[in-house]
C-alpha positions as YAML, in Angstrom:
chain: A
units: angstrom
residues:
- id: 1
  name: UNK
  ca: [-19.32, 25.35, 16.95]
- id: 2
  name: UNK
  ca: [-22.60, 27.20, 16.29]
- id: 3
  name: UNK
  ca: [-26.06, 25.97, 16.62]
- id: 4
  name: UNK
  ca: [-27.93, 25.64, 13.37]
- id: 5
  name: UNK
  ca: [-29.47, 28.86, 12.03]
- id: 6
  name: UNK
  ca: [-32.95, 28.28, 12.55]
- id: 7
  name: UNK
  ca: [-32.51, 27.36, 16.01]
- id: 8
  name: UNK
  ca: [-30.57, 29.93, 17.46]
- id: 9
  name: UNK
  ca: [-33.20, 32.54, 15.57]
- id: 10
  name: UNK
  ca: [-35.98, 30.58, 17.32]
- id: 11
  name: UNK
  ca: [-33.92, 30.53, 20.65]
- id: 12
  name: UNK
  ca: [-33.45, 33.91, 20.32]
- id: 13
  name: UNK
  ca: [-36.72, 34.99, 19.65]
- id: 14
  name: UNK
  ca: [-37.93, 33.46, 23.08]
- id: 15
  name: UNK
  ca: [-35.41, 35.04, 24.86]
- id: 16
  name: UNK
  ca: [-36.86, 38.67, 23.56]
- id: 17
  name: UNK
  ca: [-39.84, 37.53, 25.57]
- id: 18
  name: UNK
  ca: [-37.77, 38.25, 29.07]
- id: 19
  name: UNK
  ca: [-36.99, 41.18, 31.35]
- id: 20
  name: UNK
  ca: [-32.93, 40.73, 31.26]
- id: 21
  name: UNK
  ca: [-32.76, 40.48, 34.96]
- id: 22
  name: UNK
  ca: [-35.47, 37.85, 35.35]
- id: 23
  name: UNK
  ca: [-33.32, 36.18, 33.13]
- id: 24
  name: UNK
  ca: [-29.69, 36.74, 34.44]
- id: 25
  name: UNK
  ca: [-31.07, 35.63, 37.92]
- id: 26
  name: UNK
  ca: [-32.18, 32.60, 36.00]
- id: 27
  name: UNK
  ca: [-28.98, 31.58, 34.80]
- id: 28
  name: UNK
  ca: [-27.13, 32.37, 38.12]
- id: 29
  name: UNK
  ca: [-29.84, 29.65, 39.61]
- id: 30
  name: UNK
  ca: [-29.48, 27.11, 36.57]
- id: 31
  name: UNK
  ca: [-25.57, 26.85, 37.23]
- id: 32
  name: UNK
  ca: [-25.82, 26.63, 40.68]
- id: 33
  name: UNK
  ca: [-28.38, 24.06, 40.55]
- id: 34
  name: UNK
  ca: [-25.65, 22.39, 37.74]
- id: 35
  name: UNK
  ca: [-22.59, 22.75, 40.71]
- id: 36
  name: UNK
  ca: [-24.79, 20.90, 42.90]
- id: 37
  name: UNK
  ca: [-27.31, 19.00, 41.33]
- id: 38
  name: UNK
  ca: [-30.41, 17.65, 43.21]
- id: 39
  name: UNK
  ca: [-30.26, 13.83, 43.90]
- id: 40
  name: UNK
  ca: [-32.39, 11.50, 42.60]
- id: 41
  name: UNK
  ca: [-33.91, 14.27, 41.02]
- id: 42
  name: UNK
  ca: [-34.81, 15.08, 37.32]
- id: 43
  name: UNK
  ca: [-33.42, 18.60, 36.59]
- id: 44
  name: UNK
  ca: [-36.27, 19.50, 34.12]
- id: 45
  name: UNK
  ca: [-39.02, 18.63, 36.81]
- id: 46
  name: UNK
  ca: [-37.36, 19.98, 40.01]
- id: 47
  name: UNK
  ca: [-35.75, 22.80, 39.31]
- id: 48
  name: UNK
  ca: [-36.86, 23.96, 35.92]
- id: 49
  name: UNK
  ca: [-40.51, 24.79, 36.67]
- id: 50
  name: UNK
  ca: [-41.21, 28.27, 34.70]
- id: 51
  name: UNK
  ca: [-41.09, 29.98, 31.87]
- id: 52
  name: UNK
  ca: [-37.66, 32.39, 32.79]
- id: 53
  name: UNK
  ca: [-36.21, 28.97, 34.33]
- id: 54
  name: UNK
  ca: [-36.66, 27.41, 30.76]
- id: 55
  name: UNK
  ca: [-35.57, 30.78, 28.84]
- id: 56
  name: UNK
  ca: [-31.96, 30.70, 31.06]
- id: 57
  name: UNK
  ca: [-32.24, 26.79, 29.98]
- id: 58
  name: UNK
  ca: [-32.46, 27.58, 26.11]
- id: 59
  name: UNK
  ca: [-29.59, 30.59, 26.69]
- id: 60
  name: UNK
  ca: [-27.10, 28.27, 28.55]
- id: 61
  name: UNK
  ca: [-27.80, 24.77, 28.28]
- id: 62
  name: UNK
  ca: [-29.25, 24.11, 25.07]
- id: 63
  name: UNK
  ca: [-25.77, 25.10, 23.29]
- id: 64
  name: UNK
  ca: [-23.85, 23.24, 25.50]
- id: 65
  name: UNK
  ca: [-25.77, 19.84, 25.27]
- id: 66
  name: UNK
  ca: [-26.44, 20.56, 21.19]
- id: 67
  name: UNK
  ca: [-22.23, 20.60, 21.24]
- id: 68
  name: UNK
  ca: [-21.83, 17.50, 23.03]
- id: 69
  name: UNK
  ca: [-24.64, 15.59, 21.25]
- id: 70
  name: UNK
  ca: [-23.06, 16.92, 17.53]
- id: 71
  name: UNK
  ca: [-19.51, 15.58, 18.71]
- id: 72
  name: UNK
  ca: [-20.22, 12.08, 19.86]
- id: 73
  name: UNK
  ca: [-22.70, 11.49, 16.73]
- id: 74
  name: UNK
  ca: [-20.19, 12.86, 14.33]
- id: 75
  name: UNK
  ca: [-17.65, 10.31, 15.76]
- id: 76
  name: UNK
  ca: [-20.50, 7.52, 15.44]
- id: 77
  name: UNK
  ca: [-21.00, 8.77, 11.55]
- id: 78
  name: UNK
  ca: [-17.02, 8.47, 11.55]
- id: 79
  name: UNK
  ca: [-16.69, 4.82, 13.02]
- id: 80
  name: UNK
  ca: [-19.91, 3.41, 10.91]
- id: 81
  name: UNK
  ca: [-19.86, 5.92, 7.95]
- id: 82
  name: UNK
  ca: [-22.05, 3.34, 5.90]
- id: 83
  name: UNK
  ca: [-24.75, 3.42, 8.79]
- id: 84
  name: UNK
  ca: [-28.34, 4.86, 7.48]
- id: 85
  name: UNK
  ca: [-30.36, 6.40, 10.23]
- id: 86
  name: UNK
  ca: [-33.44, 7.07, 9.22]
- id: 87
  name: UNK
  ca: [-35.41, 6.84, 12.35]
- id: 88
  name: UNK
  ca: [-34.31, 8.30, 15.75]
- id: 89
  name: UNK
  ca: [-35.81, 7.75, 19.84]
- id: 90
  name: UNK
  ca: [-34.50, 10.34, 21.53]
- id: 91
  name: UNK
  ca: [-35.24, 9.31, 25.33]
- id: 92
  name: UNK
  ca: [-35.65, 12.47, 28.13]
- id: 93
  name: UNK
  ca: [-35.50, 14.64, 25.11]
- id: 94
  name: UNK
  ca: [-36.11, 18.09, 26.98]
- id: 95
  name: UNK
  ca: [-36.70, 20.91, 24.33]
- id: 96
  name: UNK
  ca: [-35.01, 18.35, 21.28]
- id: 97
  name: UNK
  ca: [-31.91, 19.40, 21.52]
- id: 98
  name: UNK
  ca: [-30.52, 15.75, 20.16]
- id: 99
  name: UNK
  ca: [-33.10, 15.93, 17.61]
- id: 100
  name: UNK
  ca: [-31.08, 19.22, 15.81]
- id: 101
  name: UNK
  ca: [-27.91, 17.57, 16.15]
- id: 102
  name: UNK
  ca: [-29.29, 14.01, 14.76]
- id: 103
  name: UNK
  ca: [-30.49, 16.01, 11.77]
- id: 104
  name: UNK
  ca: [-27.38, 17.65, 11.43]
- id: 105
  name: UNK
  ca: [-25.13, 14.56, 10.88]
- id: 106
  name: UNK
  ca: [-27.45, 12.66, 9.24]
- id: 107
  name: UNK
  ca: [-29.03, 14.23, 6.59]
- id: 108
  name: UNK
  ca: [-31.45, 11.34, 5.68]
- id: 109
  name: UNK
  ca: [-33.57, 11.47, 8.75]
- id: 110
  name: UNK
  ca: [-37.09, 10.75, 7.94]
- id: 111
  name: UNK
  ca: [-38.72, 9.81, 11.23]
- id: 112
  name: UNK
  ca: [-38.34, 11.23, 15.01]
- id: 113
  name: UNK
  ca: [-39.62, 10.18, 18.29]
- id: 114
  name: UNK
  ca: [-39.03, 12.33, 21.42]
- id: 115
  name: UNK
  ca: [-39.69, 10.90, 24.93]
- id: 116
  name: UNK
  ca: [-40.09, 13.59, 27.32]
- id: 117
  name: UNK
  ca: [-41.78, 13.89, 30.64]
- id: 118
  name: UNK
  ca: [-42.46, 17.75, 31.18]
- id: 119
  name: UNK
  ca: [-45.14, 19.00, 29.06]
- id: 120
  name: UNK
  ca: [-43.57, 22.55, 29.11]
- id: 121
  name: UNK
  ca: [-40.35, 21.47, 27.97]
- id: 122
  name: UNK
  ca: [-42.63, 19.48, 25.20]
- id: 123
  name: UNK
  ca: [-44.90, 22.53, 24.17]
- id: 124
  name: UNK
  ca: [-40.99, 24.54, 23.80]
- id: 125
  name: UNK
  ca: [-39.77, 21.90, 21.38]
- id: 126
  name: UNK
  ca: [-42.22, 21.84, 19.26]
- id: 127
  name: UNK
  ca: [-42.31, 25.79, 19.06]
- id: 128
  name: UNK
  ca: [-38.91, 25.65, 18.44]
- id: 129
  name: UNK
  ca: [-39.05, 23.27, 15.56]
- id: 130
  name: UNK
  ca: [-41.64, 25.12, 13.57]
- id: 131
  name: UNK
  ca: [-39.08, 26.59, 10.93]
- id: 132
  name: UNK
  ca: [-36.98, 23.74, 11.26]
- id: 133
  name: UNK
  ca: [-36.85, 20.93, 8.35]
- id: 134
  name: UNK
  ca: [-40.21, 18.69, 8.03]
- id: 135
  name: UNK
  ca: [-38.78, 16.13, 9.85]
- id: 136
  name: UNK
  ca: [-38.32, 17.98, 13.04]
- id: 137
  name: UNK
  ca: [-41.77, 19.58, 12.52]
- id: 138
  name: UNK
  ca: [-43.30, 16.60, 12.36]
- id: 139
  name: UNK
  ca: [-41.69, 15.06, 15.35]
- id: 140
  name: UNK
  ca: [-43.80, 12.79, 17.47]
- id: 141
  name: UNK
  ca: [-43.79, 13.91, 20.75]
- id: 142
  name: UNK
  ca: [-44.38, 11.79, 23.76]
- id: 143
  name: UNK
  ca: [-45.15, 13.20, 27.44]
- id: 144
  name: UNK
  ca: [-44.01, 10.05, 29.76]
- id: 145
  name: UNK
  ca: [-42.14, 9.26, 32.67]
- id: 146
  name: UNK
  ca: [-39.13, 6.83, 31.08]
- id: 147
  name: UNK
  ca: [-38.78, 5.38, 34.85]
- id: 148
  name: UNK
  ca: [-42.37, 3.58, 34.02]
- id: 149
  name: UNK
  ca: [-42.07, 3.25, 30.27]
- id: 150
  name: UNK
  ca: [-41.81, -0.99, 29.80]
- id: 151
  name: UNK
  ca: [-42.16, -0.83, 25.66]
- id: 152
  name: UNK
  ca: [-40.44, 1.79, 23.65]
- id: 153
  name: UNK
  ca: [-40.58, 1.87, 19.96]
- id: 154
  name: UNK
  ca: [-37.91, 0.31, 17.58]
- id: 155
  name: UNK
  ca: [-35.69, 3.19, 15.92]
- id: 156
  name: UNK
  ca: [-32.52, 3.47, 14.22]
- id: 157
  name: UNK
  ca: [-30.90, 5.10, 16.81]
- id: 158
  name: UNK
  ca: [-31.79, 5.61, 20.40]
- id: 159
  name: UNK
  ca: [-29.90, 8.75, 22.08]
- id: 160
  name: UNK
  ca: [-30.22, 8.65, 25.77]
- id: 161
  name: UNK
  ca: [-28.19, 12.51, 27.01]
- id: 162
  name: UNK
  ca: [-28.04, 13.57, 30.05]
- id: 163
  name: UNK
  ca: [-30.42, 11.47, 31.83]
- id: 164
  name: UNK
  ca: [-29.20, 8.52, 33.72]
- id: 165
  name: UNK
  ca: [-26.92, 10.27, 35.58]
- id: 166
  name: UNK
  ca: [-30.97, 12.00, 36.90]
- id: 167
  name: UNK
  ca: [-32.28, 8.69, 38.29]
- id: 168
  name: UNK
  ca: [-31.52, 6.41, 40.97]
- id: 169
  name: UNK
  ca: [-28.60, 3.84, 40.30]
- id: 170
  name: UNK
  ca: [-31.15, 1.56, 40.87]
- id: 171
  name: UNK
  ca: [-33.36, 2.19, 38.13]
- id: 172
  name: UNK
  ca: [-29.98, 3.20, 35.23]
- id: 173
  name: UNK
  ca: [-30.16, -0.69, 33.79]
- id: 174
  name: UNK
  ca: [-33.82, -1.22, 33.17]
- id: 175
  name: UNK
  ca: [-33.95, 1.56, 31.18]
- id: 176
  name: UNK
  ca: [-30.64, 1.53, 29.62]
- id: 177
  name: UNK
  ca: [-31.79, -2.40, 28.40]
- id: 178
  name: UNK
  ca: [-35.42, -0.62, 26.97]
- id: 179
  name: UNK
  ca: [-33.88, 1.68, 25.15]
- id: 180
  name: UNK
  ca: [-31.16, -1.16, 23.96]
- id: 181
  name: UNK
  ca: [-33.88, -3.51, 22.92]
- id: 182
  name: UNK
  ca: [-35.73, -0.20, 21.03]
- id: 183
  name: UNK
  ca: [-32.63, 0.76, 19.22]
- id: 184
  name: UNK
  ca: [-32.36, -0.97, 15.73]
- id: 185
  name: UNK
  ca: [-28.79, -0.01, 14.54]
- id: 186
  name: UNK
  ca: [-27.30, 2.23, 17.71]
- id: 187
  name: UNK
  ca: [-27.13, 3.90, 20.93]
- id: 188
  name: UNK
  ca: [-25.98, 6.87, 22.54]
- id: 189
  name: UNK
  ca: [-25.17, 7.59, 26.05]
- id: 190
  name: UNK
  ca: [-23.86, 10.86, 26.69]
- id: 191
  name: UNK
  ca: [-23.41, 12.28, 30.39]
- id: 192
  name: UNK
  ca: [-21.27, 15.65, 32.20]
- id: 193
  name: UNK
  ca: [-17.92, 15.13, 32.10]
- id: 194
  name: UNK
  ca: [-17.11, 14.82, 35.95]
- id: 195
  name: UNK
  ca: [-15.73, 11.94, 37.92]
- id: 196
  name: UNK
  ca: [-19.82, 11.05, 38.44]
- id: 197
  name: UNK
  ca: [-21.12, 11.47, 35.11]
- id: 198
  name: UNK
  ca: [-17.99, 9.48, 34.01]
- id: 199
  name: UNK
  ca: [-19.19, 6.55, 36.67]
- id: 200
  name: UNK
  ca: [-22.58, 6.60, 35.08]
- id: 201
  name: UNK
  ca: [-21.43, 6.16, 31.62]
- id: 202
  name: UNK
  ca: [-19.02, 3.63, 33.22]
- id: 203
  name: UNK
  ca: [-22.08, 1.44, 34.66]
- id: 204
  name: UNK
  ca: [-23.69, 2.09, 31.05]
- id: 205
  name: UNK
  ca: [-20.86, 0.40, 29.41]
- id: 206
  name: UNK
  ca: [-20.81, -2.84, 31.50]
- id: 207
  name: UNK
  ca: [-24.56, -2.95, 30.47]
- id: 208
  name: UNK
  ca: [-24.41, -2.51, 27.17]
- id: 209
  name: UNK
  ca: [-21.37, -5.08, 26.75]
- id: 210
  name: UNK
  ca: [-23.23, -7.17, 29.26]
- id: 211
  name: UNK
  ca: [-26.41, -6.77, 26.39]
- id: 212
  name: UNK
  ca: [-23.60, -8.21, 23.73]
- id: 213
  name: UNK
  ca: [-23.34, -4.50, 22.49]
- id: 214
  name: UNK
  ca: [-20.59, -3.44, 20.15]
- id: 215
  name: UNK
  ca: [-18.63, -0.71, 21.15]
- id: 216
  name: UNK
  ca: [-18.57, 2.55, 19.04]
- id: 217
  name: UNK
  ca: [-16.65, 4.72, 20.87]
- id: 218
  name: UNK
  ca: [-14.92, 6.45, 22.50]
- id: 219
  name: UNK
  ca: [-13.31, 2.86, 23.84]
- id: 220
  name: UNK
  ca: [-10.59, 1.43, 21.08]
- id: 221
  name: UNK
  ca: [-11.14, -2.10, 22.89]
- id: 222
  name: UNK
  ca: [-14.30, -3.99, 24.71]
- id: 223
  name: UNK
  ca: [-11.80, -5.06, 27.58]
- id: 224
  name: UNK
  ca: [-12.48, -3.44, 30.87]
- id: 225
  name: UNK
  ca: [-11.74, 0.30, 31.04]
- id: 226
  name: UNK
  ca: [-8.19, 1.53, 32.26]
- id: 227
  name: UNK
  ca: [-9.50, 4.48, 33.45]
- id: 228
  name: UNK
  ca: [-11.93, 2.63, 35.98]
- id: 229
  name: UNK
  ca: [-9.40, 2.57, 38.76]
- id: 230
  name: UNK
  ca: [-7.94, 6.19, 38.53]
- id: 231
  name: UNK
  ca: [-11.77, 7.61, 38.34]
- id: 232
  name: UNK
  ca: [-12.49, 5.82, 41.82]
- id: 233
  name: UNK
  ca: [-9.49, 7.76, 43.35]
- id: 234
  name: UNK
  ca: [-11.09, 11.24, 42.71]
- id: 235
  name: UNK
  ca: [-12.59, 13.47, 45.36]
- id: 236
  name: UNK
  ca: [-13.28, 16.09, 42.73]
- id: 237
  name: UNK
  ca: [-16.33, 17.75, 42.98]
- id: 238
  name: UNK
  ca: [-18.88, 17.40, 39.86]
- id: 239
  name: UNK
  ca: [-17.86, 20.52, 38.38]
- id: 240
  name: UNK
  ca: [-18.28, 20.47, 34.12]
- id: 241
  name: UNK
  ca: [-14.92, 23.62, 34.51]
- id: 242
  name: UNK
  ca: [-12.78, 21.25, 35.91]
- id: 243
  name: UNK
  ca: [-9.70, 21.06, 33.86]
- id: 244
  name: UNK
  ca: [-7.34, 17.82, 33.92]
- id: 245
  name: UNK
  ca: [-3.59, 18.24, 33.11]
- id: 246
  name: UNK
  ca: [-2.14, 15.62, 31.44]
- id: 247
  name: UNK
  ca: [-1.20, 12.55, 33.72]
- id: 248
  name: UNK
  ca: [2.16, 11.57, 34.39]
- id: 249
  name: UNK
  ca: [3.54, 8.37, 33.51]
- id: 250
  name: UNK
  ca: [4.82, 7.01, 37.26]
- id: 251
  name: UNK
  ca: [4.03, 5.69, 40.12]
- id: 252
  name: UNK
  ca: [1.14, 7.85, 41.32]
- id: 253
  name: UNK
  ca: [-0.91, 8.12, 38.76]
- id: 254
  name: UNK
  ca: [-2.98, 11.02, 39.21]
- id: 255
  name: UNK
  ca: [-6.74, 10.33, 39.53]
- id: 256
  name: UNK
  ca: [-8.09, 10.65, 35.85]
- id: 257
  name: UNK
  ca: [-11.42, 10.28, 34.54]
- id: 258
  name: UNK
  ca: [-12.35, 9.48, 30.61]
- id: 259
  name: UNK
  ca: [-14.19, 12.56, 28.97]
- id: 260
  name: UNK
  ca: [-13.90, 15.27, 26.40]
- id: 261
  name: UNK
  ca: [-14.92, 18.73, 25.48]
- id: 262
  name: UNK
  ca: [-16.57, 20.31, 22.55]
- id: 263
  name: UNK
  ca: [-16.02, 24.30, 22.14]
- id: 264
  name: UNK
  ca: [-18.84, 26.26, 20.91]
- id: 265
  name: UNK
  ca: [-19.60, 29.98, 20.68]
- id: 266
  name: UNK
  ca: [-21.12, 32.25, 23.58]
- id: 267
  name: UNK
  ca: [-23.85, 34.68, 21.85]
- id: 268
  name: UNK
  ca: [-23.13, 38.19, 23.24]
- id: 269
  name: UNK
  ca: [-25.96, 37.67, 25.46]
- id: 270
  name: UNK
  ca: [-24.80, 34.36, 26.97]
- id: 271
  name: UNK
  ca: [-21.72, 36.29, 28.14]
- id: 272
  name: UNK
  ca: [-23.48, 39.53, 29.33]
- id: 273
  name: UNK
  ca: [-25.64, 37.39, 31.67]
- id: 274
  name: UNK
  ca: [-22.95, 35.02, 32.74]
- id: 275
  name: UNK
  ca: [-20.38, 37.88, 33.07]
- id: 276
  name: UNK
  ca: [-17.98, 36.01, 30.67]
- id: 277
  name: UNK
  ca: [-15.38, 38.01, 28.88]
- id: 278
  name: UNK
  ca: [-14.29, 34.73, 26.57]
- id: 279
  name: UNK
  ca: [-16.53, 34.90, 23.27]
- id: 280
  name: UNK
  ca: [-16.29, 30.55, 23.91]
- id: 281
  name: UNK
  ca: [-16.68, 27.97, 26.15]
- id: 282
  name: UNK
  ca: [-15.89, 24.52, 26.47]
- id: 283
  name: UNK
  ca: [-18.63, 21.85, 27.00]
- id: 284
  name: UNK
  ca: [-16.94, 18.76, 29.00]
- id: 285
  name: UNK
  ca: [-19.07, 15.17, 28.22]
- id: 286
  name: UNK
  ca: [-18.29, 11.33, 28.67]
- id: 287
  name: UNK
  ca: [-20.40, 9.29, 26.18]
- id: 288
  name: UNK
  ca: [-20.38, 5.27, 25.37]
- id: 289
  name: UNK
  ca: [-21.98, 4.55, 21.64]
- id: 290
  name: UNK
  ca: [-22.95, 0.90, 20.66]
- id: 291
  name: UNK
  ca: [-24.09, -0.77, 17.84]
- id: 292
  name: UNK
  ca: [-25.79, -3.54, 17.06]
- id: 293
  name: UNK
  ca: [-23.45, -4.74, 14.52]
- id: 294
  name: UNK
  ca: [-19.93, -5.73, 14.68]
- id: 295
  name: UNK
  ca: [-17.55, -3.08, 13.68]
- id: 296
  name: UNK
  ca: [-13.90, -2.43, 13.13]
- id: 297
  name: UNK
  ca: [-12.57, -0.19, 16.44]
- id: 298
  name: UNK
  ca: [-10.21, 2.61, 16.63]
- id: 299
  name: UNK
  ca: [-6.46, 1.19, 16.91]
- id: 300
  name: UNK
  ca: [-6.62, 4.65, 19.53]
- id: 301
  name: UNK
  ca: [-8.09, 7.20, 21.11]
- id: 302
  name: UNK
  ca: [-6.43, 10.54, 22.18]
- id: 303
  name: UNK
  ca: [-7.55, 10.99, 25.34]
- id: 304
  name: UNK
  ca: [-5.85, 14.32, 26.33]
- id: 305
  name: UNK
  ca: [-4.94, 17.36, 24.25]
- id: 306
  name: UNK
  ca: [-1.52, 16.58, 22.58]
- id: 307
  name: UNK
  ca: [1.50, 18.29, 23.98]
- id: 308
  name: UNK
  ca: [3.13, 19.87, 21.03]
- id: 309
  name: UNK
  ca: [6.95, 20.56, 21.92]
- id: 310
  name: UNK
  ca: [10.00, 21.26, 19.47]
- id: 311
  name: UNK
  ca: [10.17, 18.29, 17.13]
- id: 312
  name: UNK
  ca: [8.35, 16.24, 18.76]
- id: 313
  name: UNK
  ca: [4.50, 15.56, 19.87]
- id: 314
  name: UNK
  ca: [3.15, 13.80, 23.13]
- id: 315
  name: UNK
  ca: [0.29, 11.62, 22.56]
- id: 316
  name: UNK
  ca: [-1.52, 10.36, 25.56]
- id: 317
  name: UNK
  ca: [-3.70, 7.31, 24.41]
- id: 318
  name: UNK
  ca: [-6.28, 4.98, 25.24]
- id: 319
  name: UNK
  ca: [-5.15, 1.39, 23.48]
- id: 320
  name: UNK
  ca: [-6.05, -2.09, 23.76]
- id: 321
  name: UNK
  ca: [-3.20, -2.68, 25.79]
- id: 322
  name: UNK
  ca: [-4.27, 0.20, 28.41]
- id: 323
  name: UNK
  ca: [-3.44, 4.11, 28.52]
- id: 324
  name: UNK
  ca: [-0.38, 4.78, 26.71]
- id: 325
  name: UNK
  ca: [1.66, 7.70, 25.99]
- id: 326
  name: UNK
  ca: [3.06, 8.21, 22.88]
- id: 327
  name: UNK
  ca: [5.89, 10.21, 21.38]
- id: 328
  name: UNK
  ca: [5.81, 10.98, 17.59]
- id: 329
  name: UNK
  ca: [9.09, 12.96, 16.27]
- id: 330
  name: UNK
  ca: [9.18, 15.00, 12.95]
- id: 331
  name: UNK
  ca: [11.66, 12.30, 11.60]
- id: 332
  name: UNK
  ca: [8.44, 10.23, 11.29]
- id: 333
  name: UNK
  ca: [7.19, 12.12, 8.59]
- id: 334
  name: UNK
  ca: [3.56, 11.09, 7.91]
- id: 335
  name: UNK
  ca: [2.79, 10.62, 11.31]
- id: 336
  name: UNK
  ca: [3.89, 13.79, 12.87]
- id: 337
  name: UNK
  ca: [1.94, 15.14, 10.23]
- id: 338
  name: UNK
  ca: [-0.88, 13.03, 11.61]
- id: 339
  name: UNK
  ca: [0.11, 14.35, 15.02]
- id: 340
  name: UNK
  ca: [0.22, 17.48, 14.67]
- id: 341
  name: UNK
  ca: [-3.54, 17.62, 13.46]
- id: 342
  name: UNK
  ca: [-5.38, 15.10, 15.72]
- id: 343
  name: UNK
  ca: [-7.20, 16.56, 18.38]
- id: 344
  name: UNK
  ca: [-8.21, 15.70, 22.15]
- id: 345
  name: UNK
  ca: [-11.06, 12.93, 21.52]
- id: 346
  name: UNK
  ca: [-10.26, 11.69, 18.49]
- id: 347
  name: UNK
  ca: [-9.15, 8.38, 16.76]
- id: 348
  name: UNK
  ca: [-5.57, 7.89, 16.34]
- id: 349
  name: UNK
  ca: [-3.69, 5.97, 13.38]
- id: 350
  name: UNK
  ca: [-0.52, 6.60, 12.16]
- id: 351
  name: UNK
  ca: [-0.17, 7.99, 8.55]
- id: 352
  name: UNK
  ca: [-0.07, 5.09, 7.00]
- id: 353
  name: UNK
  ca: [-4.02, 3.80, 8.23]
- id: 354
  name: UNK
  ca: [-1.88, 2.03, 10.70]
- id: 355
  name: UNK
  ca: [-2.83, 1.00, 14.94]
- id: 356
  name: UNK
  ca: [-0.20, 3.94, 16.35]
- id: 357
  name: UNK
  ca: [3.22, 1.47, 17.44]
- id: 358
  name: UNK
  ca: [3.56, 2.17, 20.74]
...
């Protein structure tokens, strides 16, 4: 995945602003302060407070989030493919990096609102935007602190990224409920994938089901997650590298968490400045997207990437009836086809438009 043109030109024409070390000591900060973020702290106000911190920001972060974002709105388009949105709240909006990806997936945008509390991060957006599309030009830009924001204004769709996992468990649910009660059609609630960003989007899901929300994805079912038990028995560190093999079907079940990963291209750069030799990386996220309306769930989600072995394809599912695995042989025809192109993260049916048998 590759940000849109006009971005990455205007991304990269800030970044010809910097001294290159400046800037590599910048990113070597940023990630450290990602490996062990500050608590009860917001990010963009405690750590990212100049002009190089904000350059590393647009260089490392601003891809990764954009990749994330793209993925769980294309899977919203997927799930409610006759849903219009032509207004969007995008809620701690940083430089409006959900704003690009909003536009992206739906093209009939018309109106966007972007809650953000750093008026640097505010006065980057909109310098970004200038060759974007009218829409993102004319953006209306908001400098508040959502911790003290009581009314928020009715939109299509409210995206709330990498935010609550920022505040104090304490003060998640009021704002998660505002920014419910603003959202018209849909929400968004995207977070790291680690064992604690997984918890906060956890906690999000109980609220929004607890708000009568209907759930998008990635859940197939609104019963309580399987996952919720194995996530409480990590000790992983919150570490957005940290790989999971697929999990065993016996009697210690390995401590799992729910999330996913979007790859996305490393500009040459990104990898000179983070000493990467892979021209990719992989951006892990958990996410919970509701709607206000009822709508028909996935009969399954792939929740691992598929083990492809002679003949046959492993399949490890989320279902109604809890995580699964699945094997699908080539004497199935239409659904090892299906198999053999479904990805990590996505819905699963069998060929025939079927819920998988399992």
């Amino acid at each position: 995945m590759r940000l849109p043109a006009p971005l990455a030109h205007a991304i990269e024409n800030e970044l010809s602003q910097f001294d290159r070390r400046a800037l590599a000591r910048a990113v070597e900060e940023l990630s450290a302060s990602y490996r062990t973020p500050p608590k009860d702290a917001h990010l963009s106000a405690s750590f990212i407070n100049n002009d190089v911190q904000r350059a590393a920001y647009l260089l490392t972060r601003v891809p990764a989030t954009y990749a994330a974002i793209y993925a769980v709105l294309r899977e919203v388009k997927e799930r409610i493919p006759e849903m219009e949105v032509r207004s969007l709240l995008d809620l701690g909006a940083g430089p409006g990096t959900a704003m690009w990806a909003a536009a992206e997936i739906f093209g009939e945008l018309e109106k966007v609102t972007l809650i953000e509390r750093s008026s640097s991060f505010i006065r980057l957006g909109q310098k970004l935007a200038s060759a974007a599309p009218a829409t993102m030009q004319n953006a209306r830009w908001v400098e508040a602190d959502l911790e003290r924001e009581r009314q928020l204004p009715t939109n299509d769709l409210v995206i709330v990224s990498y935010v609550l996992g920022e505040l104090a468990p304490g003060r998640r649910n009021p704002l998660l409920a505002n920014a419910w009660q603003a959202a018209a059609k849909a929400i968004a609630v995207i977070e790291p994938g680690t064992p604690r960003g997984f918890q906060v989007v956890l906690a999000a899901r109980d609220e929004l089901l607890r708000q009568k929300g209907h759930l998008v994805a990635p859940c197939p079912h609104e019963r309580q997650c399987p996952m919720e038990l194995q996530s409480q028995r990590s000790t992983a560190a919150d570490d957005c590298a940290t790989q999971a093999s697929p999990r065993r079907q016996d009697a210690k079940v390995k401590a799992d968490w729910c999330h996913f990963a979007q790859r996305l291209e490393r500009t040459s750069l990104h990898r000179r400045l983070k000493a990467g030799e892979l021209g990719y990386e992989d951006e892990k996220f958990s996410y919970i997207a509701a709607a206000k309306q009822d709508i028909a769930q996935a009969g399954a989600r792939v929740i691992r990437h598929p083990i492809q072995l002679k003949g046959h394809i492993k399949l490890e599912l989320c279902t109604p009836e809890g995580l699964q695995q699945q094997t699908v042989t080539r004497s199935q025809g239409e659904a090892f086809k299906a198999a053999r192109k479904v990805k990590w993260g996505e819905a699963w049916k069998s060929g025939r438009n079927e819920p998988p048998e399992i």
